[in-house]
Structures are given as C-alpha cells and as structure tokens.
C-alpha positions, 0 to 999 in steps of 0.5 A: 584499513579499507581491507580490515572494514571490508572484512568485518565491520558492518557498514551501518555501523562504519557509516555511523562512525564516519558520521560522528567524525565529520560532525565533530570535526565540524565543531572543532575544525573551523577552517573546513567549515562549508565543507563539513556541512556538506558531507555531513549533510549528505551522510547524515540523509542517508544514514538510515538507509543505508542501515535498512539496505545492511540489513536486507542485504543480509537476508538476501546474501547480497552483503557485496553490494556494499563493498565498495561503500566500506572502502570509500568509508574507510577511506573518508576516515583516514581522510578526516583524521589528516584534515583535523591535524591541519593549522589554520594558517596552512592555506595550501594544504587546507585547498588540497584537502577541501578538493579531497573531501569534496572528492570523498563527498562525490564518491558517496554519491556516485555509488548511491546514484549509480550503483545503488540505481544498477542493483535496483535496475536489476532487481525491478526487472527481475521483479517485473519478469517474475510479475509477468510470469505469476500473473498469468496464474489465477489466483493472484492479485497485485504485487505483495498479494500473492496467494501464497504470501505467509511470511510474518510481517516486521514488528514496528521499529519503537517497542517496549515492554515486551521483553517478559511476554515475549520470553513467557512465550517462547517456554511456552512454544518450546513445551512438549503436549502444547498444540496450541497457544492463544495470546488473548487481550482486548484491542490495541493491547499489542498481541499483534506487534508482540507475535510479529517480535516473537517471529523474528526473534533468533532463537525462535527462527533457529529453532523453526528456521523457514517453517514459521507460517503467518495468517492473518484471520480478521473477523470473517475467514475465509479458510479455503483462501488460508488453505490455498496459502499454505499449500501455496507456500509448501509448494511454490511450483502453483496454486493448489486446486482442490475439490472442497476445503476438506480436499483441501486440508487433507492436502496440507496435512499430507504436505505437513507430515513430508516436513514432520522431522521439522519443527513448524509454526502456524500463527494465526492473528486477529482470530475473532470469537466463534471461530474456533473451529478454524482453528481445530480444522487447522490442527493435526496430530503432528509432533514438531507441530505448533499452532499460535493464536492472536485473539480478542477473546479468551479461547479456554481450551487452549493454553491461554497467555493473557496480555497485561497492559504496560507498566507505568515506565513502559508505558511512559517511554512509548507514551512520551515516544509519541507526544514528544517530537525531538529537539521538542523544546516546549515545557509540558507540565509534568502532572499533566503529562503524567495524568494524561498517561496514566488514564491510557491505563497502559494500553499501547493503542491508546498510548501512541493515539493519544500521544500522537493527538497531543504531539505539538499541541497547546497546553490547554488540549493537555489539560483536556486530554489529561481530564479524560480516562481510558481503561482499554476495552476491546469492544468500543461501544462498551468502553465509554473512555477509550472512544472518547480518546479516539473520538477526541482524535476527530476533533480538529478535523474540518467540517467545511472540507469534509474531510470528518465525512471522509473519515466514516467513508472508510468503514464502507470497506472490509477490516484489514483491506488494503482500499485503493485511493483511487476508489474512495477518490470515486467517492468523495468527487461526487458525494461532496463535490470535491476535485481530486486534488481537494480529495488527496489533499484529505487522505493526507490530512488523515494520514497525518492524523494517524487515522489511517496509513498511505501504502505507496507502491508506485515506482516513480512518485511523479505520477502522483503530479498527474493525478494517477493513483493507482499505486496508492492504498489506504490501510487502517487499524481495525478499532479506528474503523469501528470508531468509522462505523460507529460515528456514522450509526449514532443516528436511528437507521432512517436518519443516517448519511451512510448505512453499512451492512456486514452480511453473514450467509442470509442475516440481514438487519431487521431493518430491511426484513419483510413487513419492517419496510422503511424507507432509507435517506443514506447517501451512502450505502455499503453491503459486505457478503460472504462466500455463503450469501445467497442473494437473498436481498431482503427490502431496501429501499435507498432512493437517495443513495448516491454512492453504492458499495459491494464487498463479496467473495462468491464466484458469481454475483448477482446485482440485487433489482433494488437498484433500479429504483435509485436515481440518484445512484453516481457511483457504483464500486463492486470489489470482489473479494474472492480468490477468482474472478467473479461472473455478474448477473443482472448486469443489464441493471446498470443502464437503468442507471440515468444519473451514475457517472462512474463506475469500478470493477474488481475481479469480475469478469466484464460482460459485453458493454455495448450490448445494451439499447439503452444509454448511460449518458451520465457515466464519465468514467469506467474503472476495471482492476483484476477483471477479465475483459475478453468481452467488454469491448467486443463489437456489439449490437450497439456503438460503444459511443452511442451507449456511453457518449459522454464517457472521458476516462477509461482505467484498465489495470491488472487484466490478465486477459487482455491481449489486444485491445478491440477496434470497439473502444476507439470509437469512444473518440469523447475520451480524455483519459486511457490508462491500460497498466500492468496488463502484462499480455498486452502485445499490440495496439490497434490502428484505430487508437489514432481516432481518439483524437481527445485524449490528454493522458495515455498511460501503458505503463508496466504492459511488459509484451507490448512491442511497439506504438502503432504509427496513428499515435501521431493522430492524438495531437492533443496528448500532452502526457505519455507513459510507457514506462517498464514496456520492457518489449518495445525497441522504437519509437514510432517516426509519427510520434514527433506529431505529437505538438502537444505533449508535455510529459513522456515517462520511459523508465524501464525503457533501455532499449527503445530506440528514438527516432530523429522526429523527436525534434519536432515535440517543442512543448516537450518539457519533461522526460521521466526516465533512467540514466540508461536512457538519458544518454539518447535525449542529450543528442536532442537537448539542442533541439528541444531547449525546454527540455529537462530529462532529470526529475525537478529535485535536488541531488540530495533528494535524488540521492535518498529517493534512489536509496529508498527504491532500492530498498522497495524492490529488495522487498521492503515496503515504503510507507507511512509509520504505523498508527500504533502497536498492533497494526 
C-alpha cells in the first residue's frame, strides 16, 4: 500500500484521508480516546500546510521530498483500520496499539521537525548565498524585490464569480489581430484578482508556457523601471543598461523578436487614465505578441472587456465568505443580511470590506449597516455610498490610543509601496507620544481590521519580542488609502493635521504658489515627486510640522531651505524610490534642525556625518537602509560624539558597500542599539567596538562575509541581546565573549559551524539561545553550567511543528502573511 501511495496518490490528498479516518475513529472508538485526540490534533495543524508544500513541491520538482511522508501515511491507514476491529475488553492489544499510534504520531512529527527544517536549511542557505551574490549588483533592493521580478502573483485563495470573464477572456487572447486587451472597471471591482486567475489558468500557461510577464503600473509609472524588468527577466545574466528609455525599448524589442516563434503575454495592472502612452511604447508589431491591460478607465482604443459586477449568488456567497466566521452559531436575521448585500450592489471590494466590518458584530450595527447603500464607483470623492461603507470600517477605531491618526499616516506614502514598520514606528513615538509596543500594538489593530496587511519576511519571529522590525512591511489596497487621504484633507488647507502633496514634474498645489503664501499648522507633512521634478519648491511654510516625508525617484535629491525654518521638525524619512542610490544636496540643512530626533534614509548615498560644526543634540536615532555608507562614518573634521552626543540607536541595513566598519563611529560610546544587518560585504569588525560600553542590543545578523568577533567584545559588559544569526563565515567564537555578564538572549541560527569556546560557562544571566538543531548539540555539553538556559524556542511542539512547515514554505518562495483585505489587492 506504501508503495501503491508513494507512486500515485498526492499526499494532500492521502493526508486528508487519514485525517478522516482518525477523526471518525475517534467518534466511534472510545477505548483510544486520548490518543485520537492527539494524532488528530496534530494532523489536523498541519493539514494545510502540507497541502501548500504539495503544491510548490510541484513546481519546484521536489515531489521526493514527501515521500517518506506518503509512506508513514500509508502506514497510519493500515494502522487505524486494525485499532477500529479491536473490542474494548482486549486490554493487551489495546496497550500494543496505543504504543503503535503513539509511535505513528512521533513519526509525523519527526519528519516535519527534522526533515522538513534539513530542506529549509538548505534552501535558506542557498537563498542567502544567491542574496549575497545579487546584492552586489545595483539596482536590487530587498529580497522578492529584484528588479527583474515579473511573475504574476497568486489570486487569493476564496474567488467566485468569475468562471464567464474569465472564459470571455481567454477567446479573446486567443484572437488573431488583437495586440491589446483592456479589462476596464471601477475600483475593487476584481480586475486584478481576475488577471492574477486568468494567469495561472492551465490553459493559458500551456499556451504561453514561461512567456507570461507581469507589471504592476499604479498610478505614476515609471517606464524605464518597467523596461529594466523586462530585459532583466529576458536575460537573467545582469541589469540591462541602456542610455535612454528609447535605448532602452528598442533592446526589449530586439529581445522579443529572438523569442517571436513564442506566444508571449505582458499584463500590465492597475494602468491609470493618461497613461496610455505607456502602453503604445510597449507594443511591437510582433505576431504571437499580446498585451493585457487592468484599468479604471475605458481605453477605447483598444478591444475593451468591461467587468460587471457579481450576481446576487455570487455576490452572497463572498459576501456571507466574509461576514460569517465558521461554526458561527449567531442568527442574523436574513432580510438584514440580504439588505446589507445587496447595497454592495455586487462589488467584491465592498463585499469583503463590508462583510469583514460586520463579522462577529451585533445585531444592531447590521441594521445600521444594512440602511446604507453602496453603488461601486471607483473615484471616492464621488461615490457618497461607497465612502460611507468604508468610512463605516473607521468607526470603532479608538480616539484615545490614536490608532484613527494611524490610520490617515499611511497616505503619507506612495500607492502599492510595500512601508516598513519601522519607518511609521518613526512616526508615531513622536508624533503621538507612543512607545513602540503601544505603536505595534496599533498596526495589529489595523491589521485586524483589514485596513491594511502585515508582510512578515523575517526568518525567526522572536525578534519581534525584542523590538526589531526590520523585516515587518505594511501594504494597503489603494481605494483604503484614498479614504487615508481623503479623511485627512476634509479640513481648508490651513487647518489640517497632515498635508499630503503628490507632485507630478513642477505642479505643485496653488496653495504653496507664489503671491498665494499661507501659512500651514500640518504636523505632518509628505511630498511624493517624480523622476521629472526639478526642485523647484514653491512657498511652504509649515512651522509646525513635526514629522517631515519625501518620496522621490531622481538620482539626486536636493533638500528644499524651507526646512530651516521648522523647529519643530522630530522626524525626518526621505525614501528614494528609484532604481539607484540617490546623491543628496543641501544636507548641511539637517543641523540646522535643533529639535529632530530621528532620522531614516533610503537608497541614498550618505555624505560624511561629521563634517558639520554644528551639533544635533536632540537626534536619538539614525536609520540607514539601501544607502551607501563609504562616507558617513569617516574621520572628519569633528567628533562624531561631539556632533551627535545624544545619539542611542544606530540601524544599518542592506548597504552594499560596506565593508568595514570605521574607528569613527566607536566613538559614539552613548549608544545602546547597533543594528548592522543584511550587509553581506561586511568582513571585519574594528577593535574599537570594545569602547561602546552602553550597548543593550548588538544586532549583525545575515552579514554572510563577516568571519568573526573581535576580541574587545567582551568589553560590552552591558549587552544583554546578541545576534549574529546566518554569519554563515564565522567559525568561533571569541574566548572574551564569556565577559559578557550581562547577556540575556544570543541568536545564532545559520550558525553551524561557529565553534564555541569553553568561556561560555561564565554567561550565568544566559537565559535564551535561538538557534538550529545543528547547533544545539554544542550548548547540551553547557546546559550543567548554565542551569537557566533553554536553547529551544518557549513554544509548544505543536507550534513548533507548524512554525517549521510554514518556514519551509517561505523559502520555496511563497510569502507568509495577513489574508488579503479584498479581491483586487
């Protein structure tokens, strides 16, 4: 039987099976009662992940991998089959079989927690080698956000209602003469999740087999950024470099006639009005050559499918999908539920918002809900009855933790940018006086709200415990941000906590032109430019502004002088956009800057830091992601403690450039915090990181050159946090690290081959080592010592169990989040 499984029957589906068995067992076997429960219990938590690995194993051409799994299965089934024929009054068979079902459970959870964690080791360090192999390239960013990343995304799981579109569409692609395909419809309508179905339908992806290319265009593209993509994709080898963007397309042409015996499809989402251009510059007079647009607006020149919205059973089915939690035993009346999906008036955005609002809620919010109407406009400030649905979602937000202020922040940032946590953490600390947990605490809130969606790309979840985000994005469907934007520009411009200014070449607002000076009380101020900005600023005047944003894309980036005059400025973000690192003018402005205590860069290239005579007494934190460094912590012409005296925190990630760390920031013995992470060509730490006595945290995880830890480490007797987790160069330990009294926490995950030295015996406040089981053999020989200890992470097996099957999925490529917040995100 083994054999027959491990030759056909897919796992998930065996897996099911025995699932089945064990839970119908359990209801008609009494006398194996507990133990039911416990292999139920273990099968039914990792069900759908085993289910998810079948089905990547099956693109990647790894279906061997579960092998063994379909063995021990097939095994189980036979097992079960001889425990139900057992009587209750044959105690010693009954004992012999609970020892065997006991046996069958450990089986199952040996394979997920040591094979499933040997594939993920493999795969997390063939990942972090290709990581440091790519980083060294420009033009790529983080990991998933390469530049030549084209593939189209998976529709969300729960879809209905598009099987006739979705068939409409594919006779449409097959049509000789038809270039282009425009899929039109207002705002959550489902354009995007339909595309995203049609691309992995198996008839469409036989048909265009690897040729299918997916863009995502928002409302300002940026082309030569698309062109890098596609000839990226085309040719893997580098990042194309061209000399214009007409260079540039006349390459991607040359490129698409080598493959014109191919049938090839380029799908351009979320193309806004005026834009098509982009799309006529993207054409070529090619055969086999199809291009498929997502928009908002009806493009009449080309062959246009407008989306309808979904019938009433359609429309039910993902309404109640939403509303109606399962083994949810409450009676809502059924008028009322009718009445309340109905006025969605068959829009899948409102649907799953508004069914998501209602899930769990009284009666009398349904009655309130049901009263109100929504026809699905795509523009919001014309479509009274969809804002008023989503404005409805604000309602139970809470005033007093500021969490609704939280909310209307995230307009501050670009449509479909992927924010970092960490930046809006920034934010929020000082703009209403929150700490970081309170600050965290809120993005959950919002997050359970389905106002926005928590990316989690981090490799081990017990960073979060101590306050590290770097890993943790915020995404948000674009018609929730312009509900953002729109709550927090009700108010005459004067008037407005937050003032966010989308700048499009020089056109600014008439607000800020000369001869209309006014001036401004925003808190908050954000100005998003593009590639075609020249810095001409016009008139602000913002005195009160306290947290200050930039969005660009320009490969140099001039600070505007209006700055000197906000003295109330705490935080300032500038996050370049762009494909390169951005050089910054005026920087000299930022020590003019009394008050500003934290400060986050983005793809920029980092002038010298302590140049300046002036001092910035109130900076408590420096953030430096993508940049490139060589400069910034140069010797100068001043102390680099003199210029930042009060400076605690210190975050460098991704920057490629860096190399070794210089002597000049060891003298900033104030600070508490270092975080040099992912900063693969890091290769030595200087000696004079044993003079920064005040430090809490050390964090160098992922730096894959550094080969060890100076000796001075065991200067940094107040460390109670080290992590130098996926160092994949590092071999020993040093004998000093047993100096640190102090330390709390070490994480060495990645970390097989670091050697420990005997010292370790001496780290008594030693209460937690985060690492692999390749590790943990080594710290069992210490374990008499240090009789705090615990080298496993607090959880339950069963949590463990899960954990290690959702890692393994991460690093076959899929990404681990929140659910979506609707159909077309």
């Amino acid at each position: 039987m083994a054999a027959d499984l491990a030759g056909g029957a897919a796992v998930g589906a065996v897996f099911g099976e025995l699932l089945s068995r064990v839970v119908e067992a359990g209801r008609t076997v009494a006398m194996f009662g507990d133990t039911w429960k416990e292999l139920a219990s273990t099968l039914s938590s990792i069900e759908p992940v085993i289910k998810q690995i079948e089905s990547f194993n099956k693109v990647f051409d790894k279906e061997q991998e579960t092998k063994q799994l379909v063995e021990i299965i097939g095994k189980g089934r036979k097992l079960v089959g001889k425990c139900c024929r057992i009587h209750s009054w044959d105690l010693i068979r009954k004992a012999y079989y609970v020892k065997k079902l006991q046996g069958l459970n450990k089986s199952i959870e040996r394979f997920c927690l040591i094979d499933m964690q040997t594939h993920q080791m493999r795969d997390m360090k063939k990942m972090l080698v290709e990581i440091g192999r790519l980083s060294s390239k420009e033009g790529f960013s983080k990991v998933g956000d390469v530049v030549g990343s084209c593939k189209a995304p998976q529709p969300p799981e729960f879809v209905v209602g598009f099987d006739e579109p979705l068939n409409l569409l594919k006779m449409k692609l097959s049509k000789d003469g038809v270039s282009v395909i425009v899929v039109s419809g207002p705002g959550g309508s489902g354009k995007t999740t339909l595309v995203k179905k049609l691309c992995q339908d198996e008839h469409v992806k036989e048909k265009f087999d690897k040729n299918i290319f997916y863009i995502d265009v928002s409302k300002v593209p940026n082309l030569e950024v698309i062109v890098k993509r596609l000839l990226h994709v085309l040719d893997p080898s580098g990042v194309p470099e061209f000399q214009s963007v007409e260079d540039g397309l006349n390459q991607l042409k040359d490129k698409l006639e080598h493959l014109a015996m191919d049938c090839m499809l380029l799908v351009l989402d979320d193309v806004w009005s005026g834009c098509e251009t982009l799309v006529d510059k993207l054409m070529f007079n090619l055969s086999n050559y199809k291009i498929l647009v997502t928009s908002r607006f009806a493009f009449r020149r080309f062959d246009t499918y407008h989306l309808k919205p979904l019938d009433d059973d359609n429309a039910m089915t993902l309404f109640r999908h939403s509303a109606f939690m399962q083994n949810d035993k409450r009676r809502i009346p059924e008028d009322i539920v009718n009445k309340a999906m109905e006025s969605c008036k068959g829009l899948p955005l409102a649907l799953t918002v508004v069914g998501k609002s209602l899930c769990g809620q009284p009666v009398a919010l349904w009655r309130k809900q049901a009263k109100q109407h929504s026809k699905g406009l795509s523009i919001l400030h014309s479509n009274a009855d969809l804002l008023a649905y989503l404005e409805s979602s604000l309602d139970t937000l809470d005033s007093r933790s500021a969490i609704k202020d939280c909310f209307l922040d995230l307009g501050s940032f670009p449509e479909n940018y992927r924010i970092p946590a960490a930046a809006l953490i920034d934010m929020w600390v000082e703009l209403y006086e929150l700490d970081e947990d309170d600050a965290i605490i809120n993005l959950n809130k919002l997050s359970d709200r389905n106002l926005i969606n928590l990316v989690l790309i981090r490799k081990d979840d017990q960073s979060e415990v101590d306050d590290c985000y770097n890993d943790l994005f915020v995404t948000q469907h674009d018609l929730l941000r312009e509900l953002a934007i729109y709550q927090g520009g009700l108010d005459p411009v004067d008037k407005r906590e937050r003032i966010i200014v989308e700048v499009s070449g020089n056109n600014f607002p008439n607000w800020c032109l000369e001869g209309k000076k006014q001036q401004l009380g925003a808190r908050l101020l954000s100005i998003s430019t593009d590639e075609t900005f020249s810095f001409s600023w016009g008139y602000i005047q913002a005195p009160e502004v306290e947290v200050l944003v930039f969005n660009f894309r320009t490969r140099n980036y001039m600070l505007p002088v209006f700055m000197e005059k906000m003295d109330k400025l705490k935080v300032l973000i500038l996050m370049n956009n762009g494909i390169y690192q951005a050089e910054l003018s005026n920087f000299w402005l930022l020590y003019s800057l009394s008050n500003l205590k934290r400060i986050r860069l983005e793809k920029v290239s980092v002038p010298s830091l302590n140049t300046s005579s002036s001092h910035l007494k109130g900076l408590r934190k420096i953030s430096l992601v993508m940049c490139n460094i060589s400069q910034a912590f140069e010797k100068g012409t001043n102390k680099m403690s003199d210029v930042f005296p009060n400076l605690s925190e210190i975050e460098i990630d991704y920057c490629d450039d860096l190399v070794e760390l210089g002597e000049g920031l060891c003298v900033l013995v104030q600070l508490v915090k270092l975080s040099i992470t992912n900063c693969h060509k890091l290769r030595t730490l200087p000696e004079g990181i044993g003079k920064l006595v005040n430090l809490d945290v050390l964090r160098l995880a992922s730096c894959t050159e550094l080969t060890t830890l100076p000796d001075t480490i065991g200067n940094l007797s107040r460390l109670t946090i080290l992590d130098i987790s996926d160092c994949l160069s590092i071999t020993y330990m040093p004998a000093r690290i047993g100096e640190l009294y102090n330390l709390e926490k070490l994480y060495m995950r990645g970390c097989s081959g670091c050697n420990l030295p005997p010292t370790i015996t001496n780290l008594q406040h030693l209460e937690e080592v985060i690492c692999d089981e390749e590790t943990a053999y080594q710290w069992e020989s210490f374990q008499s010592y240090l009789t705090n200890l615990k080298t496993a992470e607090p959880e339950t097996q069963r949590k463990k169990l899960y954990k290690a099957a959702l890692m393994y999925l991460s690093f076959k490529g899929f990404i681990i989040n929140q659910p979506v917040v609707c159909a077309e995100l």
